[in-house]
TORKEDREN-833903 format. One record per residue (C-alpha): residue number from 1; residue in three letters; x negated, y negated, z. Coordinates in nm, 4 decimals. Example, Ala and Ser with C-alpha at 12.3 -4.5 7.8 and 13.67 -1.06 7.14 Angstrom:
2
- 1 ala -1.2300 0.4500 0.7800;
- 2 ser -1.3670 0.1060 0.7140;
***
This chain:
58
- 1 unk -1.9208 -1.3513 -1.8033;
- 2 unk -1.5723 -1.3219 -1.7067;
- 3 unk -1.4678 -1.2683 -2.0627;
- 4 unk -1.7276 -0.9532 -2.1110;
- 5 unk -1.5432 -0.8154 -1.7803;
- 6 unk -1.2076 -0.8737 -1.8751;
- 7 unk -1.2754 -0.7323 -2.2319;
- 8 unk -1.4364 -0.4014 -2.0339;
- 9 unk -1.1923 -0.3552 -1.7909;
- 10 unk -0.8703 -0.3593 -2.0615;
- 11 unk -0.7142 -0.0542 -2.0382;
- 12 unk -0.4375 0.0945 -2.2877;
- 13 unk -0.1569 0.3040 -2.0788;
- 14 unk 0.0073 0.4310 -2.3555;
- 15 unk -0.2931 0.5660 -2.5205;
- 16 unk -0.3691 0.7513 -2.1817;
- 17 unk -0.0263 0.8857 -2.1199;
- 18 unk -0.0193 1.0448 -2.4664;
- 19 unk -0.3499 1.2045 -2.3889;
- 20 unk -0.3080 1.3335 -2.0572;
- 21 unk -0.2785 1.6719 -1.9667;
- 22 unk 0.0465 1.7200 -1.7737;
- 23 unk 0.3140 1.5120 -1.6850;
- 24 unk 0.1863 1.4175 -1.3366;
- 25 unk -0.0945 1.2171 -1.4793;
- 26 unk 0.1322 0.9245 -1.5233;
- 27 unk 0.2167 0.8904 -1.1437;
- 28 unk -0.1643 0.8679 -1.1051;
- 29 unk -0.1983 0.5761 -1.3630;
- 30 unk 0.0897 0.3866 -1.2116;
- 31 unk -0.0838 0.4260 -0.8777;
- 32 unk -0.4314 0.3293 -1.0503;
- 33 unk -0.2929 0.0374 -1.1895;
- 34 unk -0.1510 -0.0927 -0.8610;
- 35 unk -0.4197 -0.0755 -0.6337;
- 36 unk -0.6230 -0.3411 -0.7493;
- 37 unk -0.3466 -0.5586 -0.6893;
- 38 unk -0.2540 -0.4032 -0.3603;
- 39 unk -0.5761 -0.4561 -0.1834;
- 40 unk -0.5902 -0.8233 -0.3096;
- 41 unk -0.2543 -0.8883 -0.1630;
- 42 unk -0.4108 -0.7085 0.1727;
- 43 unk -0.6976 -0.9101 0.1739;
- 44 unk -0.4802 -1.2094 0.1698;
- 45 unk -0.2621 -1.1375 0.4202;
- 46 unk -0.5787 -1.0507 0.6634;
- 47 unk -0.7596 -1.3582 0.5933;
- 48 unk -0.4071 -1.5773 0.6759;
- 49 unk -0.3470 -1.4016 0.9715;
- 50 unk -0.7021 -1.4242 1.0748;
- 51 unk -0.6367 -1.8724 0.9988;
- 52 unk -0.3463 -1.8761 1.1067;
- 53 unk -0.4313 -1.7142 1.4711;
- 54 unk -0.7269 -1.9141 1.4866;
- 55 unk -0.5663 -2.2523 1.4447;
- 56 unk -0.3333 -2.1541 1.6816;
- 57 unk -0.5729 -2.0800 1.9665;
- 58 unk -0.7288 -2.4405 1.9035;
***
Protein backbone atom coordinates (compact mmCIF):
# COMPACT_ATOMS: atom_id res chain seq x y z
CA UNK A 1 0.00 0.00 0.00
CA UNK A 2 2.72 2.28 0.75
CA UNK A 3 4.39 1.53 -2.52
CA UNK A 4 1.02 2.49 -4.67
CA UNK A 5 1.25 5.91 -2.55
CA UNK A 6 4.70 6.59 -2.96
CA UNK A 7 4.51 5.70 -6.75
CA UNK A 8 1.30 8.37 -6.87
CA UNK A 9 2.64 10.97 -5.00
CA UNK A 10 6.22 11.19 -7.18
CA UNK A 11 6.39 14.33 -8.56
CA UNK A 12 8.94 15.58 -11.39
CA UNK A 13 10.07 19.43 -10.66
CA UNK A 14 11.78 19.88 -13.63
CA UNK A 15 9.05 18.75 -15.83
CA UNK A 16 6.77 21.36 -13.97
CA UNK A 17 9.13 24.25 -14.07
CA UNK A 18 9.51 23.89 -17.84
CA UNK A 19 5.77 23.93 -18.12
CA UNK A 20 4.76 26.63 -15.99
CA UNK A 21 3.50 29.74 -17.02
CA UNK A 22 5.68 32.50 -15.55
CA UNK A 23 8.60 32.57 -13.62
CA UNK A 24 6.90 32.87 -10.21
CA UNK A 25 5.56 29.40 -10.42
CA UNK A 26 8.79 28.03 -9.18
CA UNK A 27 8.66 29.91 -5.76
CA UNK A 28 5.27 28.15 -5.42
CA UNK A 29 6.76 24.60 -6.06
CA UNK A 30 9.63 25.20 -3.69
CA UNK A 31 7.05 26.23 -1.12
CA UNK A 32 4.80 23.09 -2.16
CA UNK A 33 7.51 20.88 -1.75
CA UNK A 34 8.39 22.07 1.76
CA UNK A 35 5.33 22.00 3.52
CA UNK A 36 4.85 18.52 3.90
CA UNK A 37 7.97 18.43 5.64
CA UNK A 38 7.32 21.55 7.62
CA UNK A 39 4.20 20.47 9.31
CA UNK A 40 5.80 17.04 10.19
CA UNK A 41 8.63 18.78 11.87
CA UNK A 42 5.67 20.97 13.71
CA UNK A 43 3.89 18.12 14.72
CA UNK A 44 6.97 16.84 16.33
CA UNK A 45 7.96 19.55 18.13
CA UNK A 46 4.18 19.86 19.64
CA UNK A 47 3.93 16.37 20.64
CA UNK A 48 7.66 16.72 22.59
CA UNK A 49 6.74 19.69 24.18
CA UNK A 50 3.40 18.35 25.08
CA UNK A 51 5.89 14.91 26.83
CA UNK A 52 8.19 16.73 27.85
CA UNK A 53 5.85 19.24 30.05
CA UNK A 54 3.95 16.43 31.16
CA UNK A 55 6.77 14.42 32.65
CA UNK A 56 7.83 17.33 34.19
CA UNK A 57 4.66 18.10 36.15
CA UNK A 58 4.82 14.36 37.49
Amino acid sequence: MNLIIAILQEVNIDEKLKGAPDSGYGVGVFIGSLLPFLILVGLAYIVYRYNKNRYKDE
